[in-house]
Residue frames as qw, qx, qy, qz and C-alpha x, y, z in Angstrom:
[[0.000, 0.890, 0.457, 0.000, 0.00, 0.00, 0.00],
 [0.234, 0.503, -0.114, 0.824, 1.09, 3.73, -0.86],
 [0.281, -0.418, -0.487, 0.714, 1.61, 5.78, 1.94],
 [0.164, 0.868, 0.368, -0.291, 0.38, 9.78, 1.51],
 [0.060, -0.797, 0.381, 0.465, 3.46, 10.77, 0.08],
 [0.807, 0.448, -0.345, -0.167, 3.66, 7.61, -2.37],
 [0.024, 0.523, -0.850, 0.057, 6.36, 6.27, -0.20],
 [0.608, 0.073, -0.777, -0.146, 6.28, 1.72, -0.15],
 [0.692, -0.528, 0.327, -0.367, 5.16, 0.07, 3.14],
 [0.200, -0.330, 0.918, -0.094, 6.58, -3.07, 4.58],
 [0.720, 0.464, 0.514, -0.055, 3.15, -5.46, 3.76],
 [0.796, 0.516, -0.171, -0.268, 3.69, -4.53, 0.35],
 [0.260, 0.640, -0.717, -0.100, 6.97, -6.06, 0.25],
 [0.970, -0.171, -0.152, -0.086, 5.94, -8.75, 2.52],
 [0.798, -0.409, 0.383, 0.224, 9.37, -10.89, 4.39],
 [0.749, -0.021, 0.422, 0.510, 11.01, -12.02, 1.28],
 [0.413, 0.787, 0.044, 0.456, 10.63, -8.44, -0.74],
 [0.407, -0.891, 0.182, 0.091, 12.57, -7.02, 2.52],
 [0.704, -0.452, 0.490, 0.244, 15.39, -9.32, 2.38],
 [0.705, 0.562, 0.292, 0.320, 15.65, -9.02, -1.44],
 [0.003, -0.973, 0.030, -0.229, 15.78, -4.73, -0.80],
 [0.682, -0.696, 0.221, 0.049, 18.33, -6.00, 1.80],
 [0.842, 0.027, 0.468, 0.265, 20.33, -8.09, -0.38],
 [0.375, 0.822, 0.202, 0.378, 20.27, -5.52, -3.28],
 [0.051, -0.969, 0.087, -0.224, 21.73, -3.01, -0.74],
 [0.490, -0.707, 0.411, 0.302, 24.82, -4.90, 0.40],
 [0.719, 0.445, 0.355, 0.398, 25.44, -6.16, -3.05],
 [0.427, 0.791, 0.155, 0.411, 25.69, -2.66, -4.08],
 [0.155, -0.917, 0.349, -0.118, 27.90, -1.26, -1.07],
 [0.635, 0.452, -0.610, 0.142, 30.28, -4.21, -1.39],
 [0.489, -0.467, 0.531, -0.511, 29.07, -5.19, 2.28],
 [0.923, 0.028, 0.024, -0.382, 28.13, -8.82, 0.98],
 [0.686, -0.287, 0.667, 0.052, 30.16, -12.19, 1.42],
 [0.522, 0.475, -0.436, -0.558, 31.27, -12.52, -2.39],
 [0.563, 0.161, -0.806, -0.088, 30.90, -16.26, -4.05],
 [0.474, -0.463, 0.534, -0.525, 29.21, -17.67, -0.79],
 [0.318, 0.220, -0.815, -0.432, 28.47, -21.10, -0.36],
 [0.083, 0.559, 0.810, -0.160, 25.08, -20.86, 0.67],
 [0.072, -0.157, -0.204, -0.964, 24.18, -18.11, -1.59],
 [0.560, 0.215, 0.346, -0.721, 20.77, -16.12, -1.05],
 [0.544, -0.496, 0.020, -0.676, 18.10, -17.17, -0.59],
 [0.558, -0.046, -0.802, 0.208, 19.35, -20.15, 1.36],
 [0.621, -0.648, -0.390, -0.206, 18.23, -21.06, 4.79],
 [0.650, -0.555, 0.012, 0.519, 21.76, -20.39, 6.37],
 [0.561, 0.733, -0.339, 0.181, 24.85, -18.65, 5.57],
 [0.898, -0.183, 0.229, 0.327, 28.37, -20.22, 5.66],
 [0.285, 0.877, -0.386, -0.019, 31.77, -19.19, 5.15],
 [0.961, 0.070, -0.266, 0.019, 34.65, -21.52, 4.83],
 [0.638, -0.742, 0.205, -0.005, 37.48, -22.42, 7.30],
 [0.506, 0.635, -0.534, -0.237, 40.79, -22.84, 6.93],
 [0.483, -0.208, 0.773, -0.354, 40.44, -26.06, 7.63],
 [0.183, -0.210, -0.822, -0.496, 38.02, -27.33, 4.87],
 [0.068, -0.533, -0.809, 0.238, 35.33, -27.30, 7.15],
 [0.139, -0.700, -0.620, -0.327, 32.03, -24.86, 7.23],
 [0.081, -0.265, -0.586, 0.761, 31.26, -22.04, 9.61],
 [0.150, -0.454, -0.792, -0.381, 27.66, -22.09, 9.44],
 [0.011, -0.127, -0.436, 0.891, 25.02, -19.24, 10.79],
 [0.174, -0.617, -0.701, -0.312, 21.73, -19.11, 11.46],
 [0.096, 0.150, 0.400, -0.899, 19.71, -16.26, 13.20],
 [0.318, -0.450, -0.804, -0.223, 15.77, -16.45, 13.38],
 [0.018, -0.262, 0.334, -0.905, 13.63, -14.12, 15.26],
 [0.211, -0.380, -0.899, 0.061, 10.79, -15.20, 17.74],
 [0.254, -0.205, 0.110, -0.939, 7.87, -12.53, 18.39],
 [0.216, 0.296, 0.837, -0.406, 5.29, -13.88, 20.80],
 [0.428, 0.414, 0.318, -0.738, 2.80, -12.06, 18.89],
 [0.740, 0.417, -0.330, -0.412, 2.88, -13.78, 15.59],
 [0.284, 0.395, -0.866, 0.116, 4.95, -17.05, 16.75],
 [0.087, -0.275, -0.813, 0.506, 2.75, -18.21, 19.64],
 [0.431, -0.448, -0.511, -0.594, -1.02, -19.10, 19.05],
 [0.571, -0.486, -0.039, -0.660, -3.36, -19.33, 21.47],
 [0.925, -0.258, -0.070, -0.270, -2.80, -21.65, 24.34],
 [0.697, 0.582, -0.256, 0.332, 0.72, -21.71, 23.85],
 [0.548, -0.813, 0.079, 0.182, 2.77, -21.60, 27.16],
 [0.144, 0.903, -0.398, 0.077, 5.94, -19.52, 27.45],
 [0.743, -0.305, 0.590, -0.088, 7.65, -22.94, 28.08],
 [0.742, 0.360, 0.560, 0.078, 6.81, -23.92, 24.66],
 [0.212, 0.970, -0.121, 0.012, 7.65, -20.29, 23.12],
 [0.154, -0.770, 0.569, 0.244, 11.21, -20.65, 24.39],
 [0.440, -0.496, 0.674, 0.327, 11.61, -23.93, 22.64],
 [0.618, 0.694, 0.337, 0.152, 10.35, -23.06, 19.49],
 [0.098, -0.949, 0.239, 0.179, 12.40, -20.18, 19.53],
 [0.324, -0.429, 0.797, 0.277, 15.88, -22.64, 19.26],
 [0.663, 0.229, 0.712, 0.012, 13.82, -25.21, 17.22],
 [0.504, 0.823, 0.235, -0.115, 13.38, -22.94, 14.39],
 [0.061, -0.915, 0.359, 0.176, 16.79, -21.95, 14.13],
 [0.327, -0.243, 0.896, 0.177, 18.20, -25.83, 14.51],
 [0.751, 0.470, 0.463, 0.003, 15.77, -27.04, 11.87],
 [0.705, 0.707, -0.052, -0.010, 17.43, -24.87, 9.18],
 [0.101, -0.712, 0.691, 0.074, 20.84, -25.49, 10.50],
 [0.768, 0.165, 0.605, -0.131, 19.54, -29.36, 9.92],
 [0.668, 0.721, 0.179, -0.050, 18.52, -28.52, 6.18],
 [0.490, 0.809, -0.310, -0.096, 21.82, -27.72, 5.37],
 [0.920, 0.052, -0.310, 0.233, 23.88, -30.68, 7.35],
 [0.264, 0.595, -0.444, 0.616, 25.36, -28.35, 9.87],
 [0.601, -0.307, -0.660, 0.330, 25.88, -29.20, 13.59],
 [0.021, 0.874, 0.070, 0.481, 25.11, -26.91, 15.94],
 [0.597, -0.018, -0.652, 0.466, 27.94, -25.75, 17.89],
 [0.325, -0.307, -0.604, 0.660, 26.53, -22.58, 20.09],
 [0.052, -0.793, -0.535, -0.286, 23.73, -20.20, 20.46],
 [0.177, -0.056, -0.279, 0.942, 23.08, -16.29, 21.54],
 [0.105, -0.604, -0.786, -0.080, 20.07, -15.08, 22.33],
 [0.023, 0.169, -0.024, 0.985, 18.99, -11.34, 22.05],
 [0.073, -0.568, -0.817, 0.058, 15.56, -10.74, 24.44],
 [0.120, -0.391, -0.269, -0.872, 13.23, -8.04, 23.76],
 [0.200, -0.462, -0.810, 0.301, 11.06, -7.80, 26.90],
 [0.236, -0.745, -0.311, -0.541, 7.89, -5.19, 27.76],
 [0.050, 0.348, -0.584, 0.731, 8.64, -3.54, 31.07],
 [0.776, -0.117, 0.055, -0.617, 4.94, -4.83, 32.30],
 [0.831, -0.013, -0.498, -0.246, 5.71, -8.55, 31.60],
 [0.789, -0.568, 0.136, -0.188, 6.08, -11.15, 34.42],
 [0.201, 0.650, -0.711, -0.176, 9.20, -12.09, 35.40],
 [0.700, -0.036, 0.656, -0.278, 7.56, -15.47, 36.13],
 [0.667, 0.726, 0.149, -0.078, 6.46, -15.99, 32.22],
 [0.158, 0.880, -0.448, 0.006, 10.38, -14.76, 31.58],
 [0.474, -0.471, 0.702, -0.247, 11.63, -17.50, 33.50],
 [0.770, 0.029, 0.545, -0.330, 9.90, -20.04, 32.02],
 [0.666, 0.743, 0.012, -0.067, 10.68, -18.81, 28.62],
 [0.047, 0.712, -0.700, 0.043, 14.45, -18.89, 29.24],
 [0.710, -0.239, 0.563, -0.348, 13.66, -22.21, 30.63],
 [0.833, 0.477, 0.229, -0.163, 12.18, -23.49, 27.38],
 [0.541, 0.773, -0.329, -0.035, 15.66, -22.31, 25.48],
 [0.238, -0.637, 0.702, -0.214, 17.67, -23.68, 27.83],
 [0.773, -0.040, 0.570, -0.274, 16.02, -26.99, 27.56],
 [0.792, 0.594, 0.124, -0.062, 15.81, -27.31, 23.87],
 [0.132, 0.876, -0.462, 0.049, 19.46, -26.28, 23.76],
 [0.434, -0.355, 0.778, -0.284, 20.62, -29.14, 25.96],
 [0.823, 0.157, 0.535, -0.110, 18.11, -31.60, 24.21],
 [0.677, 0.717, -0.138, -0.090, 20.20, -30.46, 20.76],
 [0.851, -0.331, 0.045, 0.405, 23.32, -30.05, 22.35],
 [0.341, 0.559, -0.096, 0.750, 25.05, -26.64, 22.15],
 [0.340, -0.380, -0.467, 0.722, 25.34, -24.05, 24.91],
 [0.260, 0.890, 0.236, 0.290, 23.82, -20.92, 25.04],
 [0.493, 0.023, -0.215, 0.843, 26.86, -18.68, 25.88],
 [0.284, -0.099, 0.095, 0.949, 25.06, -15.33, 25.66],
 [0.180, 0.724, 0.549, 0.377, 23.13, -12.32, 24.58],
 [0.024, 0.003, -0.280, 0.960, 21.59, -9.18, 25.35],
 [0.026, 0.618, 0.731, -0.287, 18.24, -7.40, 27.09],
 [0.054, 0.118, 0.097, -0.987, 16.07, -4.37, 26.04],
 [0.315, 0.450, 0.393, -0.737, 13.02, -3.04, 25.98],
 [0.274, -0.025, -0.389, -0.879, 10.27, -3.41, 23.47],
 [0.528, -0.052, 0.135, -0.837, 6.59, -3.74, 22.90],
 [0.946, -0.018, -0.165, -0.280, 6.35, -7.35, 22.73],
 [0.393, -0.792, 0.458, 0.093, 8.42, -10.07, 23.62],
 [0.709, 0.632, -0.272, -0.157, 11.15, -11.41, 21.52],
 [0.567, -0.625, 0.505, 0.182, 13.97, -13.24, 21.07],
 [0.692, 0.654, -0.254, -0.170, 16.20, -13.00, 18.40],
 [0.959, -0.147, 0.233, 0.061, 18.36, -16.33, 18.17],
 [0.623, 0.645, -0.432, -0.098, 21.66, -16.79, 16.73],
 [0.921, -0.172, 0.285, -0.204, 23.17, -19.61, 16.12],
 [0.304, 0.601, -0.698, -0.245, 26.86, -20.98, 14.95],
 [0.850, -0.087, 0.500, -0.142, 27.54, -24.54, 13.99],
 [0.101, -0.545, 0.719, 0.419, 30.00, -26.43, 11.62],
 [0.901, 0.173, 0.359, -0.174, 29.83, -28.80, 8.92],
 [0.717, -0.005, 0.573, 0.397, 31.78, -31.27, 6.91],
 [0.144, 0.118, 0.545, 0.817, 29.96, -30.31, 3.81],
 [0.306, 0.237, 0.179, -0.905, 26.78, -28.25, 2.81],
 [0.293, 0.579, 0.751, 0.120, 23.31, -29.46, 1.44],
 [0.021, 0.101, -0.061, -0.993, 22.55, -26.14, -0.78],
 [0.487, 0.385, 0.585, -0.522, 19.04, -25.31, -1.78],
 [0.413, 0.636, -0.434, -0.486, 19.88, -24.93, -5.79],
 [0.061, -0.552, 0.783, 0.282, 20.70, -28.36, -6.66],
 [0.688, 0.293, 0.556, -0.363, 17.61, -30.34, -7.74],
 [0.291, 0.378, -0.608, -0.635, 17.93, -31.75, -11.28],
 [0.822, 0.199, -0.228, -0.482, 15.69, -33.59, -13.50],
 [0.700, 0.016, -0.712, 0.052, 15.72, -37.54, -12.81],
 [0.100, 0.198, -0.719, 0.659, 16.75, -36.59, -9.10],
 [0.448, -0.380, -0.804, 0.092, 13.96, -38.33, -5.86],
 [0.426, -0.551, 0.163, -0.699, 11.68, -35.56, -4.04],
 [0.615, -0.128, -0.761, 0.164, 11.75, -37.27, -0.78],
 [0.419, -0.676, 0.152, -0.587, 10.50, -35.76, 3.26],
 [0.120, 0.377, -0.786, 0.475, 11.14, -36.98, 6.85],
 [0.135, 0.246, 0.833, -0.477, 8.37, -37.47, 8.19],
 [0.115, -0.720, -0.609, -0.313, 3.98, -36.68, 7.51],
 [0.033, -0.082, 0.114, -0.990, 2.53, -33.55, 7.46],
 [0.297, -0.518, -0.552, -0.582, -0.74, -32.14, 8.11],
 [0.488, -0.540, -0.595, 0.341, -0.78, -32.74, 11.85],
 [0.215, -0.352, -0.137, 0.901, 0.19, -28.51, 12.38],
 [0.133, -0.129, -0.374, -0.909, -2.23, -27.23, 10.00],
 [0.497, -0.564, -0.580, -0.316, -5.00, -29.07, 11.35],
 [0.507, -0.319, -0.421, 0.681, -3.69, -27.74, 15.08],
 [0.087, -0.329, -0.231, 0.911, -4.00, -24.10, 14.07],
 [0.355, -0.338, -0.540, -0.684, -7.49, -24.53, 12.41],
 [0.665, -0.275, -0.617, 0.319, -7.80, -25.22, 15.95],
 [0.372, -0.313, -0.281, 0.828, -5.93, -22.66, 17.70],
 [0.114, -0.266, 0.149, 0.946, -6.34, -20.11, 15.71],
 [0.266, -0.106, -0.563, -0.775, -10.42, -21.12, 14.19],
 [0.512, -0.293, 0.476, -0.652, -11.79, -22.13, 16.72],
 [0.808, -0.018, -0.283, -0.516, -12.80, -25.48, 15.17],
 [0.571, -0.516, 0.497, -0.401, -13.20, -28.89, 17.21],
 [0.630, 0.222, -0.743, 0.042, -11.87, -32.32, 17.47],
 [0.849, -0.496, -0.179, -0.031, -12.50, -34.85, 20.74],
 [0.549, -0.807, 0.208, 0.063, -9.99, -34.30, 23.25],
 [0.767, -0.384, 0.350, 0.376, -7.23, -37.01, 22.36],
 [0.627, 0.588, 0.326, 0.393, -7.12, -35.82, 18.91],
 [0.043, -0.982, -0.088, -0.164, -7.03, -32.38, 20.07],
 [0.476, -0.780, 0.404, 0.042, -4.03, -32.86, 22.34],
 [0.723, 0.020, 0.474, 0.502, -1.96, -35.33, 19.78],
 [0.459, 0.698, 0.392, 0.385, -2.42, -32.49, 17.01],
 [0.269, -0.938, 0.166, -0.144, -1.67, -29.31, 19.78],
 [0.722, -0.581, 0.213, 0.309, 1.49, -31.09, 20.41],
 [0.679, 0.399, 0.246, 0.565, 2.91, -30.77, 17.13],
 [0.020, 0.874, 0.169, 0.454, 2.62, -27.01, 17.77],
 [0.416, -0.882, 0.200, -0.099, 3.42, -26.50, 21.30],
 [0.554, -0.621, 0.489, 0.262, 6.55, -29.03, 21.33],
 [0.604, 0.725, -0.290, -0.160, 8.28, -28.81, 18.02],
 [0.765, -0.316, 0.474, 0.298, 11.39, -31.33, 16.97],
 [0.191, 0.764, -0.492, -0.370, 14.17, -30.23, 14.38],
 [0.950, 0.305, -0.070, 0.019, 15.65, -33.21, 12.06],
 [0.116, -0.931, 0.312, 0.152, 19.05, -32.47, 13.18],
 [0.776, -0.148, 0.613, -0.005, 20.12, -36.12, 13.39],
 [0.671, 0.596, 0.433, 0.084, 18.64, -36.81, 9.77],
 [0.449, 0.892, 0.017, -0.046, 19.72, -33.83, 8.22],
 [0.308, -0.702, 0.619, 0.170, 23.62, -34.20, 9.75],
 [0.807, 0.035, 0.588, 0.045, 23.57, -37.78, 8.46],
 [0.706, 0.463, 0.425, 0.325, 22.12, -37.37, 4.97],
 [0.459, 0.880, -0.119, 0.024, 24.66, -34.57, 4.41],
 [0.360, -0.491, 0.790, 0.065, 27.92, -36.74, 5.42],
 [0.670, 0.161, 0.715, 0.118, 26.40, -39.54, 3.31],
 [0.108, -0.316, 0.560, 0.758, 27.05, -37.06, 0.19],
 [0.264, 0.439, 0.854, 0.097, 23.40, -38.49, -0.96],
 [0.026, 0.793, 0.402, -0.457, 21.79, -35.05, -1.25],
 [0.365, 0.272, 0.326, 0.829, 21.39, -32.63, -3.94],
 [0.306, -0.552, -0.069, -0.772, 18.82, -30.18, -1.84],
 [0.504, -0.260, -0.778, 0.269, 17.83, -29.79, 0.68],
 [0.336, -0.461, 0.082, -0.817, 15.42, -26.96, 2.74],
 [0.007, -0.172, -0.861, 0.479, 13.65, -27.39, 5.85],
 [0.091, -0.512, -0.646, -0.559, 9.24, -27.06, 5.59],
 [0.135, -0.290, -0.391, 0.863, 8.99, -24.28, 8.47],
 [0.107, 0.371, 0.155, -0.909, 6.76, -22.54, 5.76],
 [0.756, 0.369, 0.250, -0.478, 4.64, -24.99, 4.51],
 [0.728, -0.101, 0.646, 0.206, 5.21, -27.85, 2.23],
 [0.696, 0.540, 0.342, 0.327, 4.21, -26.49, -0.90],
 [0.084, 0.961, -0.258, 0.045, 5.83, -23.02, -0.82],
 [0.301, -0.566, 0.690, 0.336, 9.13, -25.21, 0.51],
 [0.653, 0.340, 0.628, 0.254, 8.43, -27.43, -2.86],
 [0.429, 0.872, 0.226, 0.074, 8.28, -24.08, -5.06],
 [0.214, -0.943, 0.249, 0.048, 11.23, -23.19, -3.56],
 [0.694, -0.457, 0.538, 0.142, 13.25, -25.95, -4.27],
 [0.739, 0.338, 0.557, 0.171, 12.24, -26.26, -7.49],
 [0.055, 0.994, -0.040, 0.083, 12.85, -22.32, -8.25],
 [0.517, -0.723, 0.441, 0.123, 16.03, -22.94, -7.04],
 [0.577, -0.120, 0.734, 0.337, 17.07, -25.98, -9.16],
 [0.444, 0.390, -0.341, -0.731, 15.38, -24.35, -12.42],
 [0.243, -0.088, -0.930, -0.262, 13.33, -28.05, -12.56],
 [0.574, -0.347, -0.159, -0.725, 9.66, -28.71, -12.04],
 [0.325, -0.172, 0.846, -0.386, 8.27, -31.29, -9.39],
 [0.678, -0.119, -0.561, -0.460, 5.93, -33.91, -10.46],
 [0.168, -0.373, 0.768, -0.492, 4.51, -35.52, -7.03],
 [0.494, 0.036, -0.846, -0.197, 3.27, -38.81, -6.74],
 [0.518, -0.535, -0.667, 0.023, 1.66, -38.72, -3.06],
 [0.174, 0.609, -0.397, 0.664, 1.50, -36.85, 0.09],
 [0.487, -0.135, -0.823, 0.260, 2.33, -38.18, 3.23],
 [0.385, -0.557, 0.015, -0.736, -0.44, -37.22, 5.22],
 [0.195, -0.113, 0.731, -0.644, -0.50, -37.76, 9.60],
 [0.216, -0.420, -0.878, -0.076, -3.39, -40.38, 10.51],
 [0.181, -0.411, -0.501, 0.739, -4.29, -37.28, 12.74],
 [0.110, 0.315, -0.315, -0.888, -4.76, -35.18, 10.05],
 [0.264, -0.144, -0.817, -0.492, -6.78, -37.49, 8.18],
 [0.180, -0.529, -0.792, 0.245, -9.22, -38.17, 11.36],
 [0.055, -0.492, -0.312, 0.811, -9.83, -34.43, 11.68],
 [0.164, 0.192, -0.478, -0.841, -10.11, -33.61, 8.26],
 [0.135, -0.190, -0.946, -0.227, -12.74, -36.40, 8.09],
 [0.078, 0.646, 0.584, -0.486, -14.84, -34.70, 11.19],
 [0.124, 0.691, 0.071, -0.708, -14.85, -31.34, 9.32],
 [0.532, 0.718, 0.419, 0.163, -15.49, -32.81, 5.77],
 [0.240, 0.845, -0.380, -0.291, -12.20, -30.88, 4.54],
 [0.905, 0.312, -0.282, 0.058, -9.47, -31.92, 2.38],
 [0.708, -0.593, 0.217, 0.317, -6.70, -33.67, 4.61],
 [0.704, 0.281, 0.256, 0.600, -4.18, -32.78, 1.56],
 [0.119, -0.875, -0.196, -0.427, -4.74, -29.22, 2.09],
 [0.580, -0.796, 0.161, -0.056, -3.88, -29.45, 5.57],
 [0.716, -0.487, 0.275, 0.418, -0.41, -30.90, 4.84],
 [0.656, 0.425, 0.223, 0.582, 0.49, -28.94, 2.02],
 [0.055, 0.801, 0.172, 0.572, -0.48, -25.66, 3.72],
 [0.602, -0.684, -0.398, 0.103, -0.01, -26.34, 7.20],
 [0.286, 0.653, -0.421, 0.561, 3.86, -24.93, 8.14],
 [0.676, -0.486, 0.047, -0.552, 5.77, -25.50, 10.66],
 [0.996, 0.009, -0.071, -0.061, 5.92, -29.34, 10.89],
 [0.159, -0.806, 0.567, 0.054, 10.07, -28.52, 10.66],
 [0.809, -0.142, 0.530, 0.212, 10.68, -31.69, 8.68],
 [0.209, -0.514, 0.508, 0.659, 13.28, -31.84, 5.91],
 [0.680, 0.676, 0.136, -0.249, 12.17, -31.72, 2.51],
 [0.470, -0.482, 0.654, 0.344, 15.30, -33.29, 0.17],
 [0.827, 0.505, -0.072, -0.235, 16.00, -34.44, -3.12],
 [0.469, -0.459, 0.743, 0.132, 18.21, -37.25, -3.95],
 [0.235, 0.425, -0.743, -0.460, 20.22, -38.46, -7.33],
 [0.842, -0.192, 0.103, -0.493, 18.46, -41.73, -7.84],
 [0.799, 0.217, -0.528, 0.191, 21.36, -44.18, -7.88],
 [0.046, -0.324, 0.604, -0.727, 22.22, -42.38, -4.04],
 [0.707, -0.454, -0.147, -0.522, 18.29, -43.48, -3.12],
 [0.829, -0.396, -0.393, 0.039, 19.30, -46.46, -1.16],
 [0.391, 0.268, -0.326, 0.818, 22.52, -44.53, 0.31],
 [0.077, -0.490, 0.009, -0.868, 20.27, -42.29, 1.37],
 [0.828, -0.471, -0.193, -0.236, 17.19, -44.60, 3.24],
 [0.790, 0.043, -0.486, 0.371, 20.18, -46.06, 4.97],
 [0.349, 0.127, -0.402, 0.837, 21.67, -43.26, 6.57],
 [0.473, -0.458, -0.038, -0.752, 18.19, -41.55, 7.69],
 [0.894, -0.282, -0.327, -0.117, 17.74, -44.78, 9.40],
 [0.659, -0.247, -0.511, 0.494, 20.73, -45.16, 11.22],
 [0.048, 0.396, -0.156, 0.904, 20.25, -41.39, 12.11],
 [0.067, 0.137, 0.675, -0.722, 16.88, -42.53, 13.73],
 [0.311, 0.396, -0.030, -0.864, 14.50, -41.28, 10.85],
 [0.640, 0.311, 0.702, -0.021, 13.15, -41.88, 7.97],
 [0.061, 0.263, -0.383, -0.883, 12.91, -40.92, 4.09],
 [0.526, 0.583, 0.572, -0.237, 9.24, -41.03, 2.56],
 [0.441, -0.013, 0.628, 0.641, 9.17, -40.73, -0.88],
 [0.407, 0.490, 0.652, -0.411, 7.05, -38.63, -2.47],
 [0.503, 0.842, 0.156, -0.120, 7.63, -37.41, -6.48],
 [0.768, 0.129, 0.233, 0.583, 10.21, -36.83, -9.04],
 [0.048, 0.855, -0.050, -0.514, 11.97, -33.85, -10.79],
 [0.623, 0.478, 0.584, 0.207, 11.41, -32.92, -14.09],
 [0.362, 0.021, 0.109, 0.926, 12.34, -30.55, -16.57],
 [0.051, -0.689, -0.480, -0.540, 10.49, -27.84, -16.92],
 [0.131, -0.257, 0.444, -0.848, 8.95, -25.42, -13.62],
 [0.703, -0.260, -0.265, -0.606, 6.33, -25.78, -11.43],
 [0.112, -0.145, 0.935, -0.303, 5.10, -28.18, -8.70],
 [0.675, -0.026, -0.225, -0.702, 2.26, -30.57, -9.70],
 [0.472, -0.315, 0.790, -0.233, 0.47, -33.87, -8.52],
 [0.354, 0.271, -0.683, -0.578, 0.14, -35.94, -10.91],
 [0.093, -0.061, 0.892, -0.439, -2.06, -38.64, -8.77],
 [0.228, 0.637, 0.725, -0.129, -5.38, -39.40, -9.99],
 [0.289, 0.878, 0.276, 0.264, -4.95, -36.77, -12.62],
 [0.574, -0.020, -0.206, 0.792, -2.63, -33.92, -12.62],
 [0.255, -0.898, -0.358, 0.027, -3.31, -31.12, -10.48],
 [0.180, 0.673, -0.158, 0.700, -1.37, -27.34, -10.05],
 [0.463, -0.669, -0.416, 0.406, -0.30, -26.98, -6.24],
 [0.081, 0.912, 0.044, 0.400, 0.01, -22.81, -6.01],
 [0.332, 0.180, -0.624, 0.684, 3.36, -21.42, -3.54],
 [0.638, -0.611, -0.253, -0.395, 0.98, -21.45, -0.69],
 [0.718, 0.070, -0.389, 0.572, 2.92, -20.53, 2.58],
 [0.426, -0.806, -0.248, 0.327, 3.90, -18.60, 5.50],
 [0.539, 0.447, -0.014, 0.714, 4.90, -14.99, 5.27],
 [0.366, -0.572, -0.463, 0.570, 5.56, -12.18, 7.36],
 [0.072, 0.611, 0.077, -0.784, 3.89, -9.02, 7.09],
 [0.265, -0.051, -0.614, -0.742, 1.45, -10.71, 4.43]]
């Protein structure tokens, strides 16, 4: 939207037209990291050691007011906070080796609610395995906590590297977070146990770290993104990335997802294409690596679900009982 003077707001740009405007503006003062090797728009950036090895960074910002639906306890806030951060350090095959944590706090909030929320990072930290060393406090009008996050790796899983012939493959089933915040955030209803097996996906998130470390030491990978913002939008993205279309063959939809969808006479494909979230790894793998690959998820703990090929061309389509257009449907900020 124009302002009075014609000047651009933030909504119009939306998240990813900032970070373009951004991108554009250290490009052009010669402030940018030249030849990186996670180039934009990856999910990390990474500069190399002299060593051979990686030094991988992630930073993520938590705002209670758009991060944390309804019902959410500040327990659960603090370890989403880390979780979001270690999922895309996952997607690219990096370990994480330590965290900082910048908090934004209202002068009004409890310090009870504060506690807990340190609590949560502290916990999730420990259950990854890094310290937090650090940070800093100040004031603002909600409460925040930008994350950052270093961590190393062997080699890198970029998001560019999909090519025609190459296995669309995921970690785990989706839907189970989309039906949750049709829930949270629609009020709509599901019997109790359902309710609470679906709310957990939400309140206690779980990063692929394992999975993603593996299958980038097992060299099996040619992409690789985490699905924080919804399966199809990360599926447009990958495919945008690798200049190759997607042709999918199923999706792997939560029994949970299916039972809900069933009460409310929607489509349970919907819910796991749109949900976001979910913080499992989306991947694509050469197809002479496939078994290379199932292996190492497994001994990692995981799994690889297959679900569709890449083809030339653009686009992401299902080709399943007819062939159907999936649109980049996804989470943005300040859209």
């Amino acid at each position: 939207m124009m302002g009075k003077k014609g000047a651009l707001k933030a909504a119009s740009l939306g998240e990813r037209g900032i970070i373009d405007m951004i991108r554009s503006e250290l490009d052009s003062r010669g402030a940018a990291q030249p030849d990186p090797p996670l180039p934009h728009p990856d999910d990390a950036s990474a500069m190399r050691l002299p060593d051979g090895r990686f030094l991988v960074i992630k930073t993520d910002m938590f705002v209670r007011r758009t991060d944390a639906p309804r019902g959410m306890r500040h327990l659960s806030m603090g370890w989403k906070a880390i979780t979001m951060n270690v999922s895309d350090m996952a997607a690219k095959g990096a370990m994480p080796a330590a965290a900082m944590v910048a908090l934004g706090v209202p002068k009004g909030y409890g310090a009870g609610a504060l506690r807990l929320f340190f609590r949560g990072i502290s916990e999730a930290a420990r259950h990854y395995g890094f310290p937090v060393l650090g940070g800093d406090v100040g004031e603002a009008r909600d409460l925040c906590a930008s994350v950052f996050l270093v961590g190393y790796a062997g080699s890198l899983v970029k998001r560019g590297g999909a090519r025609p012939g190459d296995i669309i493959a995921v970690t785990g089933e989706f839907g189970s977070t989309g039906a949750a915040y049709r829930i949270l955030l629609e009020g709509m209803s599901a019997p109790e146990p359902l309710r609470r097996a679906l709310c957990r996906r939400v309140f206690s998130p779980r990063a692929r770290l394992r999975e993603g470390v593996a299958l980038a030491e097992s060299g099996c990978l040619s992409s690789s993104m985490d699905s924080s913002d919804g399966l199809a939008f990360t599926l447009h993205s990958l495919s945008k990335s690798g200049s190759c279309g997607f042709e999918l063959t199923s999706i792997p939809v939560s029994k949970a997802a299916i039972d809900f969808a069933r009460i409310h006479s929607i489509g349970a494909e919907d819910l796991a294409l749109r949900g976001g979230e979910e913080y499992e790894l989306v991947v694509t793998v050469p197809p002479e690596r496939w078994g290379d690959a199932v292996a190492a998820a497994e001994a990692a703990g995981g799994r690889l679900i297959r679900i569709g090929t890449a083809v030339e061309g653009s686009g992401v389509r299902l080709v399943s009982g007819g062939v159907r257009e999936l649109p980049e449907d996804g989470w943005e900020h300040l859209r």
